[in-house]
DSSP file (Angstrom, degrees, kcal/mol; ACC not computed):
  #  RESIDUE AA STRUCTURE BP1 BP2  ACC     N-H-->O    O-->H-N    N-H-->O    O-->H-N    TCO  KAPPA ALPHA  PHI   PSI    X-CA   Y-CA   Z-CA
    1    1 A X              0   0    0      0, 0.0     2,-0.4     0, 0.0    14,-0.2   0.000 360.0 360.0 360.0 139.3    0.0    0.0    0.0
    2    2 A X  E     -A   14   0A   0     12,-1.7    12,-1.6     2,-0.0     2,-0.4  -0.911 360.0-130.1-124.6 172.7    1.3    3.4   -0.5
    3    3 A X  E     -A   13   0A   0     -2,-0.4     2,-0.4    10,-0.2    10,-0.2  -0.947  15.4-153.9-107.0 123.8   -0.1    6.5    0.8
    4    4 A X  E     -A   12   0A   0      8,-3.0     8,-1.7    -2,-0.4     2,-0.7  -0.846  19.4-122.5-118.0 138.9   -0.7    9.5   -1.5
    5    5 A X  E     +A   11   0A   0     -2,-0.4     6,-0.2     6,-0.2     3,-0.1  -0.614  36.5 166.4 -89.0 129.9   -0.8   13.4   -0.2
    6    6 A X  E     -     0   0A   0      4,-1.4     2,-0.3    -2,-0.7     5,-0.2   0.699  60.9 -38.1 -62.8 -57.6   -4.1   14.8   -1.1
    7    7 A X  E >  S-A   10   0A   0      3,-2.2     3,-3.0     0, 0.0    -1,-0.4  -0.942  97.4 -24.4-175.6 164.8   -4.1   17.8    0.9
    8    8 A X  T 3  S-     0   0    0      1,-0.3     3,-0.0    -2,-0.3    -3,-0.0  -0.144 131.4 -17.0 -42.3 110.8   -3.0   19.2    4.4
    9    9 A X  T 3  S+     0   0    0      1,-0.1     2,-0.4    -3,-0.0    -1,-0.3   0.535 112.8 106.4  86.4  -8.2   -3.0   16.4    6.4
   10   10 A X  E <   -A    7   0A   0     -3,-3.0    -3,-2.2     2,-0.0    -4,-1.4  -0.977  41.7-165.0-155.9 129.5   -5.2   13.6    4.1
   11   11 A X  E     -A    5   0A   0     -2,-0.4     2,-0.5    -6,-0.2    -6,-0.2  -0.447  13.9-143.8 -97.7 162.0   -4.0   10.8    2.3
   12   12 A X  E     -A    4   0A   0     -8,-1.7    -8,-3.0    -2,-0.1     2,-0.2  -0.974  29.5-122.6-130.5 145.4   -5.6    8.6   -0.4
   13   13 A X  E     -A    3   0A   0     -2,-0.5     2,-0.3   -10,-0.2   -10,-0.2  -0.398  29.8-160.7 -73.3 148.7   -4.6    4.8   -0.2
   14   14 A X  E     -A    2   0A   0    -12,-1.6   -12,-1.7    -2,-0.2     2,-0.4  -0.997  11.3-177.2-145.0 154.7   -2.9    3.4   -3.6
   15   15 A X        +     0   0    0     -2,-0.3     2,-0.2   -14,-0.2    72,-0.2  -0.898  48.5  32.9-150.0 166.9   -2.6    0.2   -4.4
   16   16 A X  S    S-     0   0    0     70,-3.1     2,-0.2    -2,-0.4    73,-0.2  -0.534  72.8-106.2  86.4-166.8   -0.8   -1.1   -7.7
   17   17 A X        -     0   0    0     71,-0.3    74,-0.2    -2,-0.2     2,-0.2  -0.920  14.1-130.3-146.4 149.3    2.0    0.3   -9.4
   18   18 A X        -     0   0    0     -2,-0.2     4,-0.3   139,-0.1   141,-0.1  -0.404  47.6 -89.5 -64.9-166.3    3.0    2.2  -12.5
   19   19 A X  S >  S+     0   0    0    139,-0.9     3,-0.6     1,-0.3   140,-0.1   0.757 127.0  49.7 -75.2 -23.1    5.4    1.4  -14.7
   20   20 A X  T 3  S+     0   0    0      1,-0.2    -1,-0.3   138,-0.1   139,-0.1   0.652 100.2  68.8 -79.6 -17.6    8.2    3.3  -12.9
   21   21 A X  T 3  S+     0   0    0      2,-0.0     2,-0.3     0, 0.0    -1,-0.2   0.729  94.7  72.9 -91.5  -3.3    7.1    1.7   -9.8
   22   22 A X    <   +     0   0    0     -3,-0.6     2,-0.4    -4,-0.3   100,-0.0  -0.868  50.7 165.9 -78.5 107.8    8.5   -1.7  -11.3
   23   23 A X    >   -     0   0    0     -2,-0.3     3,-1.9    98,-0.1    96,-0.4  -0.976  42.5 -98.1-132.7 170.3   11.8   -2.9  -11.8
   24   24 A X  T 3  S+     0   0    0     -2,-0.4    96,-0.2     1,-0.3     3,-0.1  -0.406 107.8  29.4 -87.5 163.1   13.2   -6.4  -12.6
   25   25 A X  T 3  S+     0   0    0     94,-2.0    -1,-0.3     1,-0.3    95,-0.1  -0.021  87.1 139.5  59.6  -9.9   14.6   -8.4   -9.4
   26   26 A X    <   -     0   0    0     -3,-1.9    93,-1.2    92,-0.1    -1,-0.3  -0.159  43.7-149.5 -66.9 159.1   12.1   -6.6   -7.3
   27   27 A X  E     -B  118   0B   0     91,-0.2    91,-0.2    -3,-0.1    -1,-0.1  -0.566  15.8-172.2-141.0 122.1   10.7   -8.8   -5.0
   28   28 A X  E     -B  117   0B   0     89,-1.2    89,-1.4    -2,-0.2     2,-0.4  -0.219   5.1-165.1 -67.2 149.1    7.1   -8.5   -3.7
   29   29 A X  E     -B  116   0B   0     87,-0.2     2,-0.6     2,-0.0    87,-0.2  -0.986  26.0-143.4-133.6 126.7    5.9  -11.1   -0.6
   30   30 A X  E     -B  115   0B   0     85,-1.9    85,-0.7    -2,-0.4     2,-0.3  -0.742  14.2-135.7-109.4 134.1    2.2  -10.8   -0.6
   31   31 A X  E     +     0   0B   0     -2,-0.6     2,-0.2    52,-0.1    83,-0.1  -0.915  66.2  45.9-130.9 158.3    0.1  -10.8    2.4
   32   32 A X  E     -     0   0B   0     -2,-0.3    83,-0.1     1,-0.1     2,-0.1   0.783  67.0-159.9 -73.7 166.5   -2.4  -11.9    3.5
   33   33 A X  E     -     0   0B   0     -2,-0.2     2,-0.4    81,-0.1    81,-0.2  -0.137  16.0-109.7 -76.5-168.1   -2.5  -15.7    2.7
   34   34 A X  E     -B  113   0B   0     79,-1.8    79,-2.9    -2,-0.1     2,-0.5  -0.995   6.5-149.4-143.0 144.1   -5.3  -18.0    2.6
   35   35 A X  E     -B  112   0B   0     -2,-0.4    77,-0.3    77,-0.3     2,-0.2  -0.848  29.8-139.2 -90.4 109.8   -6.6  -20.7    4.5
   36   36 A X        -     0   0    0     75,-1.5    74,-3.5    -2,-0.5     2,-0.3  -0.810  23.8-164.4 -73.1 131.6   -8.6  -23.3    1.6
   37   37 A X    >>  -     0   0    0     -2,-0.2     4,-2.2    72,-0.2     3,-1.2  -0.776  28.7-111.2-136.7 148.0  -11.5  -24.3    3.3
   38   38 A X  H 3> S+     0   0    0     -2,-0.3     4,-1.4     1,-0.2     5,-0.2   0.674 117.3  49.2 -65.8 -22.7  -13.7  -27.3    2.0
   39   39 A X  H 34 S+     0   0    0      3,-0.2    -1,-0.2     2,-0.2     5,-0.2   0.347 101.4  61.1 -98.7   2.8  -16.7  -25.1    0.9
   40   40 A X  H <> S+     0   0    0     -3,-1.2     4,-2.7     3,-0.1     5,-0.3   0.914 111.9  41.1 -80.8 -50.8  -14.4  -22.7   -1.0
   41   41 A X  H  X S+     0   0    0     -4,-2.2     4,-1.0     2,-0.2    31,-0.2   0.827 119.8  47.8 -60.5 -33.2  -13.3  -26.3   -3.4
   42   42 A X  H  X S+     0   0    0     -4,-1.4     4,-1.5    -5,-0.2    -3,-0.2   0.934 109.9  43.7 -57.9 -60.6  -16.6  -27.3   -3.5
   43   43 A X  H  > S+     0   0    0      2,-0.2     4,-2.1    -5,-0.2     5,-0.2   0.923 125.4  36.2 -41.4 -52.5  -18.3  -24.3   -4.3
   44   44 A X  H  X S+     0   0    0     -4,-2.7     4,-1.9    -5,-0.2     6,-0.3   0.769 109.1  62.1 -57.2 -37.0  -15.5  -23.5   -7.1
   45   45 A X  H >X>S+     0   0    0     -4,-1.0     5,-1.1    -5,-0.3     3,-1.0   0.962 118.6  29.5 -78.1 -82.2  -15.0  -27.0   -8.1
   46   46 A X  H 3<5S+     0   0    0     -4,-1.5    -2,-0.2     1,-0.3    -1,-0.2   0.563 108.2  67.5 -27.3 -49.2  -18.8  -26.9   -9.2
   47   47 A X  H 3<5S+     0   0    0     -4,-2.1    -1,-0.3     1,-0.2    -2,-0.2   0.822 110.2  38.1 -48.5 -53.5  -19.1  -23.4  -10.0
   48   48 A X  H <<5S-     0   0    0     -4,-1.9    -1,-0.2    -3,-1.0    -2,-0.2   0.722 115.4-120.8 -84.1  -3.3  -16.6  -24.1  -13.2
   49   49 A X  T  <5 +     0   0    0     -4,-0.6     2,-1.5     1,-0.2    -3,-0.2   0.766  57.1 154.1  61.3  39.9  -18.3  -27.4  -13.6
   50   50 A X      < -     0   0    0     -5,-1.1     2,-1.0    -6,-0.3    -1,-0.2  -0.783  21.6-172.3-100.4 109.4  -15.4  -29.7  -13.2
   51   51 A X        +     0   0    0     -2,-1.5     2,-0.4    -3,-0.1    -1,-0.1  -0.215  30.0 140.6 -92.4  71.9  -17.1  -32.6  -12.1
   52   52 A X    >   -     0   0    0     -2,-1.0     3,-0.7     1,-0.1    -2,-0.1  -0.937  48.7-144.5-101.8 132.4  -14.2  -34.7  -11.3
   53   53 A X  G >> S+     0   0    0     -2,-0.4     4,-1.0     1,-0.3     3,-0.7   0.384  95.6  70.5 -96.9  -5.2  -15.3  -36.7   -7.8
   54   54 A X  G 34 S+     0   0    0      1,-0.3    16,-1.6     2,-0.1    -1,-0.3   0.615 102.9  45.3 -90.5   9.2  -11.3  -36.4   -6.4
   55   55 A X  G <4 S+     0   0    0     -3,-0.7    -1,-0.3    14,-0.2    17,-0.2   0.104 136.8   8.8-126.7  40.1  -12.0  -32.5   -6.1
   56   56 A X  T <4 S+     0   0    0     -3,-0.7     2,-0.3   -11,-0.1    -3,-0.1   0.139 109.4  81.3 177.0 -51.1  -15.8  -32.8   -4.2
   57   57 A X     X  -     0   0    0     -4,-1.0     4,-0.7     1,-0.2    12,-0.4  -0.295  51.0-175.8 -80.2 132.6  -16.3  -37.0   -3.3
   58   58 A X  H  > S+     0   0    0     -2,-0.3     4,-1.2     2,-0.1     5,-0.4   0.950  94.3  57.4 -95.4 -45.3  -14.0  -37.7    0.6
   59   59 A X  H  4 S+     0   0    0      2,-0.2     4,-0.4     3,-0.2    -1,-0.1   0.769 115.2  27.3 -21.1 -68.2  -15.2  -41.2   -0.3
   60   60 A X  H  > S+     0   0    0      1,-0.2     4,-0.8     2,-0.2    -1,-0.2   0.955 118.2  60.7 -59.1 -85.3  -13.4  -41.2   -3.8
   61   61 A X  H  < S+     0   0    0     -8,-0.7     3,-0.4    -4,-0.7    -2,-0.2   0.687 106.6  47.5 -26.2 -47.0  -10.7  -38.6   -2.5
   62   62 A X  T  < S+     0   0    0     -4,-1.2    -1,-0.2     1,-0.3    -2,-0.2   0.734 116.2  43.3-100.6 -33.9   -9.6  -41.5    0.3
   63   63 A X  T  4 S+     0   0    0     -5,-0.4    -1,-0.3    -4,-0.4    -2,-0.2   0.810 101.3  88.5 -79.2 -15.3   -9.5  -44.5   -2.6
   64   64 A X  S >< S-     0   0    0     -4,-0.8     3,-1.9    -3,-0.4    -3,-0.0  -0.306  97.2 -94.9-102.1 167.5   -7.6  -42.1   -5.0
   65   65 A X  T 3  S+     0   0    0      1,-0.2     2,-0.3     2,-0.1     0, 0.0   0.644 129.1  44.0 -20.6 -89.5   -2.8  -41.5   -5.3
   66   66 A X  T 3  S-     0   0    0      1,-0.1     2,-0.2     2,-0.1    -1,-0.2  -0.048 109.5-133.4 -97.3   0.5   -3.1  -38.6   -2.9
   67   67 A X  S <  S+     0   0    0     -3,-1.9     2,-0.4    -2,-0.3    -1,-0.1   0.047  77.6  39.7  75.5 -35.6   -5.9  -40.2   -0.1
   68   68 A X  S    S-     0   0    0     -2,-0.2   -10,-0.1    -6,-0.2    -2,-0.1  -0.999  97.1 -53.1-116.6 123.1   -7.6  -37.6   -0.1
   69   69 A X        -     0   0    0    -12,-0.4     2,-0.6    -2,-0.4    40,-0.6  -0.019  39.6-136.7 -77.9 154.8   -9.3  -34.7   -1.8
   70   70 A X        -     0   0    0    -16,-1.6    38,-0.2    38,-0.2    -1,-0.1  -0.626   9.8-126.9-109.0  90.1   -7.8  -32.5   -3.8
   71   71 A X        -     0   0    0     -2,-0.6     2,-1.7     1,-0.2    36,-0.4   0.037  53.6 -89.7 -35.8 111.8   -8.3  -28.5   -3.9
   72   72 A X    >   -     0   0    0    -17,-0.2     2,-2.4   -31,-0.2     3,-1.2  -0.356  22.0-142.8  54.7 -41.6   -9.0  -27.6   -7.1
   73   73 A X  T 3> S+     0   0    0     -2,-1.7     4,-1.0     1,-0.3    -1,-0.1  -0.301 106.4  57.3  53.4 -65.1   -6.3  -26.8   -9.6
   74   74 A X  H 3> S+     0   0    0     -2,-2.4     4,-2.8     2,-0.3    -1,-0.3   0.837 110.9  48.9 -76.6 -65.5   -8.5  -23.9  -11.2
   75   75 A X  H <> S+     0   0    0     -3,-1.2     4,-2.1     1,-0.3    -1,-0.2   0.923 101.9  60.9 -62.0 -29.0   -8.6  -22.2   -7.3
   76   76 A X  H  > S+     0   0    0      2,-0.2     4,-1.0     1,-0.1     5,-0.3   0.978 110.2  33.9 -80.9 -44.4   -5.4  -22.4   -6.7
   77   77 A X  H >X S+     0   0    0     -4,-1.0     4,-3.0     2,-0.2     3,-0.7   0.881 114.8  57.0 -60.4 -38.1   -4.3  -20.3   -9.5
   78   78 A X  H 3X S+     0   0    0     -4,-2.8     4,-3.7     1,-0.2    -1,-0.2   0.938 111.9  39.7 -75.7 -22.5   -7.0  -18.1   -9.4
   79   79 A X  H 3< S+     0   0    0     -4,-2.1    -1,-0.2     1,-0.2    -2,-0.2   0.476 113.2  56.4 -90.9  15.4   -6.5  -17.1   -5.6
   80   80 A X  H XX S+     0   0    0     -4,-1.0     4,-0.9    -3,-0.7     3,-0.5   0.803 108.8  43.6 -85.2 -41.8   -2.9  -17.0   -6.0
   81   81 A X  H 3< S+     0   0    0     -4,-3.0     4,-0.4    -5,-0.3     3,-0.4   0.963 108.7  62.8 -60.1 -54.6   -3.2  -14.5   -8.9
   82   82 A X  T 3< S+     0   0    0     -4,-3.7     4,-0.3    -5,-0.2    -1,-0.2   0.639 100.4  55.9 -46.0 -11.0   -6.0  -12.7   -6.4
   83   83 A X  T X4 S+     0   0    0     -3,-0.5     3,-1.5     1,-0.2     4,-0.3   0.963 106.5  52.1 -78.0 -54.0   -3.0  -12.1   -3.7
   84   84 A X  T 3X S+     0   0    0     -4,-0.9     4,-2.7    -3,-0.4     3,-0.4   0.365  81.3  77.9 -52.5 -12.2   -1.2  -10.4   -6.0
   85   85 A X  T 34>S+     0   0    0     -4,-0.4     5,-2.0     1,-0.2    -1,-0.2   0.689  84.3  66.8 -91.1 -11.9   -3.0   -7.8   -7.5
   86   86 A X  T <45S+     0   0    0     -3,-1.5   -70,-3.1    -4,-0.3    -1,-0.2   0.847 114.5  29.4 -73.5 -18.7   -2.8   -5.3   -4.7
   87   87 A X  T  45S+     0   0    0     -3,-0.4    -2,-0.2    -4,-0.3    -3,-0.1   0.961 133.5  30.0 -55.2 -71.6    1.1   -4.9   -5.1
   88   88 A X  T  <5S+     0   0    0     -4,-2.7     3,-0.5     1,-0.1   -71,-0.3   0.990 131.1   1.9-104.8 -78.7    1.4   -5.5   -8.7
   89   89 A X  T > 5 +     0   0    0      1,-0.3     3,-4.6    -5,-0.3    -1,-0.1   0.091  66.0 125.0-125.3  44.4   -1.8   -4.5  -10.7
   90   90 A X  T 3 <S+     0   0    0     -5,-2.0    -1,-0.3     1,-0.3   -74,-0.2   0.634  95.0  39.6 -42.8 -38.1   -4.5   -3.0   -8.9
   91   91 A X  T 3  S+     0   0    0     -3,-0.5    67,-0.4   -74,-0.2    -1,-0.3   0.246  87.1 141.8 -93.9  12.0   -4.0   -0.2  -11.4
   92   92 A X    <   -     0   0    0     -3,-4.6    65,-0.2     1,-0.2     3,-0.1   0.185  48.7-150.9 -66.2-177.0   -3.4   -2.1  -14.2
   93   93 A X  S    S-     0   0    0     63,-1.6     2,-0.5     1,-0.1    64,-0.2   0.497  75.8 -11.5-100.5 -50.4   -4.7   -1.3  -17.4
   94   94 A X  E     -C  156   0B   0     62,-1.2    62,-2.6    -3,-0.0    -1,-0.1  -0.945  51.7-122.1-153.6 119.3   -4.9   -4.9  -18.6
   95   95 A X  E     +C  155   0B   0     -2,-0.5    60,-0.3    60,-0.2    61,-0.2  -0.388  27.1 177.1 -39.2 153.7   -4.0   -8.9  -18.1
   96   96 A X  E     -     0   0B   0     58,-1.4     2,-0.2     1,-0.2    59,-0.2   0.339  51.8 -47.5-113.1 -13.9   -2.1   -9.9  -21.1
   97   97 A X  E     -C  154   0B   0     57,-0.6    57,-1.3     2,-0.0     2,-0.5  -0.866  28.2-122.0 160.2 128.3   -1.4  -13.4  -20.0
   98   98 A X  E     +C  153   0B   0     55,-0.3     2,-0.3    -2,-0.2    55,-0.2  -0.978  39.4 166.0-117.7 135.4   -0.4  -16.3  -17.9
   99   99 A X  E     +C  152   0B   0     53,-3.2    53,-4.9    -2,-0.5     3,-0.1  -0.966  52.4  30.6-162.4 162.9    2.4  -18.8  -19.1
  100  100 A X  S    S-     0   0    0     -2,-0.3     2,-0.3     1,-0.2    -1,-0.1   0.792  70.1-174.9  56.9  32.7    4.5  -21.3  -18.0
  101  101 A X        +     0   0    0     50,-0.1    50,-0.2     1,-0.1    -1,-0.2  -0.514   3.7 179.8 -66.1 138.9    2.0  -22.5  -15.2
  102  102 A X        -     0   0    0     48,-2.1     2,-1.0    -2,-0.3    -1,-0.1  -0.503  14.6-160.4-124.3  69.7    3.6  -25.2  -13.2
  103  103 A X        +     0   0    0     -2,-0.2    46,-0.2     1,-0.1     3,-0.1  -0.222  14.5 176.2 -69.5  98.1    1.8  -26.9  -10.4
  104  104 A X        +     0   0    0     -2,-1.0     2,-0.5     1,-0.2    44,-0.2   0.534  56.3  16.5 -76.0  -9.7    4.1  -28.6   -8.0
  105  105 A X  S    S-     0   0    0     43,-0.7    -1,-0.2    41,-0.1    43,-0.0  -0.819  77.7-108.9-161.2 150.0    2.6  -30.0   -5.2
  106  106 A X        -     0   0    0     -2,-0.5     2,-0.6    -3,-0.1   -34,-0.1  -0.193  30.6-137.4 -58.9 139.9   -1.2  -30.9   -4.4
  107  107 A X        -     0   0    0    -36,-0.4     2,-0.1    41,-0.1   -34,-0.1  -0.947   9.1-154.8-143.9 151.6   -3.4  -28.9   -1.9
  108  108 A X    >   -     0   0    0     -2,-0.6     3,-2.1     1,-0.2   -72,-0.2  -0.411  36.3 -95.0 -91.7 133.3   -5.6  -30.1    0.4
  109  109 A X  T 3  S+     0   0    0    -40,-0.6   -72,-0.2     1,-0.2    -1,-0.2  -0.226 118.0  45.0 -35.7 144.0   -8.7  -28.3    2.1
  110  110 A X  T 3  S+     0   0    0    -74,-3.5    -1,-0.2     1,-0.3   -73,-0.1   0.182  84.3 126.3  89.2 -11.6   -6.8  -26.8    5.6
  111  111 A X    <   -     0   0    0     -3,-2.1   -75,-1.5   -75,-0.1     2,-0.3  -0.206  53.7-148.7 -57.9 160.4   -3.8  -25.5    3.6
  112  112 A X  E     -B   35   0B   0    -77,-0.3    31,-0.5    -3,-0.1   -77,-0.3  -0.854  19.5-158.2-139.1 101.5   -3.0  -22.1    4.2
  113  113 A X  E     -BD  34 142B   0    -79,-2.9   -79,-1.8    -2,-0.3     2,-0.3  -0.511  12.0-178.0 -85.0 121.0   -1.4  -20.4    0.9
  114  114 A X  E     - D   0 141B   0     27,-3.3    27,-2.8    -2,-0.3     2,-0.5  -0.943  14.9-133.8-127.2 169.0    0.7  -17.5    0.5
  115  115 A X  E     -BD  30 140B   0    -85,-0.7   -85,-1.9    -2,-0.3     2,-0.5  -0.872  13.1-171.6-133.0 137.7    2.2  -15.8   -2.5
  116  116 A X  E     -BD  29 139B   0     23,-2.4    23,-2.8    -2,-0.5     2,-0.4  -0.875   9.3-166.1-119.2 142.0    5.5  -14.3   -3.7
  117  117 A X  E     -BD  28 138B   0    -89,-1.4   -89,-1.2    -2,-0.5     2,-0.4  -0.958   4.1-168.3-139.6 125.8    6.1  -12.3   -7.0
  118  118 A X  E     -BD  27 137B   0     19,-2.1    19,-3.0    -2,-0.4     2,-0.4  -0.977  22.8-133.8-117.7 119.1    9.6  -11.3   -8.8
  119  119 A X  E     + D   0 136B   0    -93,-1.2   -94,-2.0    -2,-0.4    17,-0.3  -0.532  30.5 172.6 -59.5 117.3    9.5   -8.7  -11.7
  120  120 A X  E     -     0   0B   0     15,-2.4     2,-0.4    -2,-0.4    16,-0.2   0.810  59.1  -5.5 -97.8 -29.2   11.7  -10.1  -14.4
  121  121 A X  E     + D   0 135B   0     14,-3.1    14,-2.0   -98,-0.1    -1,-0.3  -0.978  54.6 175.7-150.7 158.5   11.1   -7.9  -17.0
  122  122 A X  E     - D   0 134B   0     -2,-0.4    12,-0.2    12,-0.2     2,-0.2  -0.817  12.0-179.9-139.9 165.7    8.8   -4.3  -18.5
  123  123 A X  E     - D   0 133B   0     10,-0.6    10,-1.8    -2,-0.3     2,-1.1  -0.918  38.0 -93.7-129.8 156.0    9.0   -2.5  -21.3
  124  124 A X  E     - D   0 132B   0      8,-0.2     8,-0.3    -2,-0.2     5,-0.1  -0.603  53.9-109.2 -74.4 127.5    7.4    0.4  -22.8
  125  125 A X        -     0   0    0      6,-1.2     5,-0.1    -2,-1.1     6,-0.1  -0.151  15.7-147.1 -43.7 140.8    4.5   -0.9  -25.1
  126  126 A X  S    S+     0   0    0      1,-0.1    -1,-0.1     2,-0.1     3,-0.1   0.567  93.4  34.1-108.2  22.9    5.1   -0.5  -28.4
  127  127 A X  S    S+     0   0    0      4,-0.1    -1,-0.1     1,-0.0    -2,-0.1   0.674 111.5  66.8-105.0 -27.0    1.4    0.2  -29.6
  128  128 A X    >   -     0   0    0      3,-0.3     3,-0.7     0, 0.0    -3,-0.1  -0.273  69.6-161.8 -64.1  12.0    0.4    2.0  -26.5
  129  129 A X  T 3  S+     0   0    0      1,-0.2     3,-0.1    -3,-0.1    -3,-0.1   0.419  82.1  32.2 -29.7 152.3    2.3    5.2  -26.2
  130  130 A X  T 3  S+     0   0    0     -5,-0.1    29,-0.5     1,-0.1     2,-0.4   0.357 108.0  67.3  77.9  -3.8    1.8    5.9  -22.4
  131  131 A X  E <   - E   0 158B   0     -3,-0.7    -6,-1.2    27,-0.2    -3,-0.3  -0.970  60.6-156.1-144.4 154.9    1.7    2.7  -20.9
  132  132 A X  E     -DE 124 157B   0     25,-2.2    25,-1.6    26,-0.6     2,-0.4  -0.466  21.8-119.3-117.0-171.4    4.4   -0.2  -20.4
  133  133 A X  E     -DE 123 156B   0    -10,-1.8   -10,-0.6    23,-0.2     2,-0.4  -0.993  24.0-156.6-144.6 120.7    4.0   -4.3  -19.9
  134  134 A X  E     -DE 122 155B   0     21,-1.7    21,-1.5    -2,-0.4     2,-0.4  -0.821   0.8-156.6 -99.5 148.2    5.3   -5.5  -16.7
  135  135 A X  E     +DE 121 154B   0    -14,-2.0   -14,-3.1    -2,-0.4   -15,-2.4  -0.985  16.6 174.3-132.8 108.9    6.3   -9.2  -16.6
  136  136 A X  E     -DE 119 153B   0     17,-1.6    17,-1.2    -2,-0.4     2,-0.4  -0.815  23.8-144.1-145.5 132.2    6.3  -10.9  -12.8
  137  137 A X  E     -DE 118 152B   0    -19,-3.0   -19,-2.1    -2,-0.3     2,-0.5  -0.992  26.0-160.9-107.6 125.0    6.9  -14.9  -12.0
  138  138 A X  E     -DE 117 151B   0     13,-3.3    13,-0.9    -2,-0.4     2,-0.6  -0.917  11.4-163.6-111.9 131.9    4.7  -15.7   -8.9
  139  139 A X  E     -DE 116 150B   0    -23,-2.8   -23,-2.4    -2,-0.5     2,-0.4  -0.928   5.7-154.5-117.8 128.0    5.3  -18.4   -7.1
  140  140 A X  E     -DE 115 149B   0      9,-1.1     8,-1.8    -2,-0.6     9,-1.7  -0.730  21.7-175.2-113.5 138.3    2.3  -19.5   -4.7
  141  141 A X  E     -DE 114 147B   0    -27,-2.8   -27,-3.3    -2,-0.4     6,-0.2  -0.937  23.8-119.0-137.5 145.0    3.7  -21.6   -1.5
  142  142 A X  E >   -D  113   0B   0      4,-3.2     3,-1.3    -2,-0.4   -29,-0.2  -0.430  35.0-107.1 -86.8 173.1    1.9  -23.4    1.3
  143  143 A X  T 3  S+     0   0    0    -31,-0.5    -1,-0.1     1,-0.3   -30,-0.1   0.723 124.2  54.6 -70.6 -23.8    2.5  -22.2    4.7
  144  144 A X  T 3  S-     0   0    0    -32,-0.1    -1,-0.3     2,-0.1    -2,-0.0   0.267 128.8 -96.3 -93.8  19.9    4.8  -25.4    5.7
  145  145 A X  S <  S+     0   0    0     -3,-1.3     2,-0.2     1,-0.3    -2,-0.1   0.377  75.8 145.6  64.9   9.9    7.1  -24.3    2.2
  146  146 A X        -     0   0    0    -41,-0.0    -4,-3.2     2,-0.0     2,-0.4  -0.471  46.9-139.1 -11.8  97.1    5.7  -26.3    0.1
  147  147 A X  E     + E   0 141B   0     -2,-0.2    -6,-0.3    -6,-0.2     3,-0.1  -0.937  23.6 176.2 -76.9 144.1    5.5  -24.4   -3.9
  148  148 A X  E     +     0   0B   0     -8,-1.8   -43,-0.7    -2,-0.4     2,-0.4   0.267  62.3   6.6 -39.0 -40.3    2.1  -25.4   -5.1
  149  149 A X  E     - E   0 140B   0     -9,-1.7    -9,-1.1   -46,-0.2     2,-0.4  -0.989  52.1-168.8-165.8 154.8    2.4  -23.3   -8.4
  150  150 A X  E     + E   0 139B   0     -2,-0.4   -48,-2.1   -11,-0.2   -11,-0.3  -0.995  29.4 139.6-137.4 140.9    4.9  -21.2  -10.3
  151  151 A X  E     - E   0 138B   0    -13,-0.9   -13,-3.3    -2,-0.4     2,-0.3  -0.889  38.9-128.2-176.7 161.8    3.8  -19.2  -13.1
  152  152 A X  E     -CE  99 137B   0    -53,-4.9   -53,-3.2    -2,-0.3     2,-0.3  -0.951  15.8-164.6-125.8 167.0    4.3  -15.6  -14.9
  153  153 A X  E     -CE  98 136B   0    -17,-1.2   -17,-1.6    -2,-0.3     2,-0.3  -0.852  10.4-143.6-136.9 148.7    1.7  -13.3  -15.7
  154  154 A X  E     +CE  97 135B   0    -57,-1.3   -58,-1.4    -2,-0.3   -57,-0.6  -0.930  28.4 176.4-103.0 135.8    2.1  -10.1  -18.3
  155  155 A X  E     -CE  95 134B   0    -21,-1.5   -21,-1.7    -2,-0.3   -60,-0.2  -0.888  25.7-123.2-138.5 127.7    0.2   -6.9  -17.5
  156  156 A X  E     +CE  94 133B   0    -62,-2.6   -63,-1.6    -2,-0.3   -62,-1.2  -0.434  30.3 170.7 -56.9 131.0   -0.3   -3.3  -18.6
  157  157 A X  E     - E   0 132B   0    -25,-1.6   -25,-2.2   -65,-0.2   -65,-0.1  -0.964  31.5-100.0-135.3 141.2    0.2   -0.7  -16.6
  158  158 A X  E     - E   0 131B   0    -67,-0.4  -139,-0.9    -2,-0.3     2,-0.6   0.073  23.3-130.8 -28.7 163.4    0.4    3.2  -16.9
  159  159 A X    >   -     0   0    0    -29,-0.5     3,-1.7  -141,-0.1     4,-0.3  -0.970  31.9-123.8 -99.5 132.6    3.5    5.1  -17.1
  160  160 A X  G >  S+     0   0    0     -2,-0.6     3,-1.0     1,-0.3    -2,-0.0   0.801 103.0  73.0 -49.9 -42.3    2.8    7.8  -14.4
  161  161 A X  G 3  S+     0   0    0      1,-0.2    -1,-0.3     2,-0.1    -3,-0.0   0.548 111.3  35.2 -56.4   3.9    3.4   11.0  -16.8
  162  162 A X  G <         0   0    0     -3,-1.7    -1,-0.2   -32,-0.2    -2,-0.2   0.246 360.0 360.0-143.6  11.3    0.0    9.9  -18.2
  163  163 A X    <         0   0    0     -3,-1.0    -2,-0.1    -4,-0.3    -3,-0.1   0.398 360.0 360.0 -43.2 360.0   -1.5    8.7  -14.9
């Protein structure tokens, strides 16, 4: 969060970045995490209509590799990408992208998930005068260190001289 002066004394919250506010190595640790809670995988797991019984049955889940059942896939990226967007692009103009997703280890309803985000690379757009494309690898990690997921995302952002 940053704080922006308004006026004598009074601030406006900011959230985001521009494109100056970006550089490659930074690295963001995003709080809070999240606790996955059996009606968050259920609800979601349904909601997108993947009926696969290892992400909904405990019956199934308990016969199946992992013993148990299995958060989701689909939930884990999206609330790993949800941690991130107050840092990185709460102002964005625009997603561009996700690549290179890589899920490395299963999670279970009771996990508690946080995520950490390294700029690798911006540039100024070159179709966009005024705005650049920031490029970030997040890596989403259980609370016991465990990665879960790896992935980069592309996004537009302002350049602040046209903020």
């Amino acid at each position: 969060m940053t704080l922006r002066r308004v006026g004598d004394n009074e601030y406006v919250e900011e959230h985001g970045g521009d494109y100056e506010d970006f550089e490659p190595g930074m690295v963001i640790r995003h709080w809070p995490g999240r606790t996955i809670t059996e009606s968050d995988n259920t609800w979601l797991t349904l909601l997108t209509m993947n009926q696969h019984p290892l992400h909904f049955d405990k019956a199934y889940g308990e016969g199946a590799e992992y013993g148990r059942v299995l958060v989701n896939s689909g939930i884990t990226i999206c609330l790993i990408s949800g941690m991130t967007v107050q840092a990185l692009s709460a102002r964005a103009v625009a997603n561009l992208g996700w690549d290179r997703i890589r899920l490395k280890d299963p999670v279970y309803v009771g996990d508690t998930l946080y995520a950490t985000s390294r700029v690798l690379d911006k540039r100024l757009s070159r179709s966009r005068p005024g705005q650049g494309i920031v490029t970030v690898e997040t890596t989403g990690h259980k609370s016991t260190g465990e990665t879960v997921i790896v992935f980069e995302r592309s996004f537009m952002v302002r350049c602040r001289h046209t903020a």
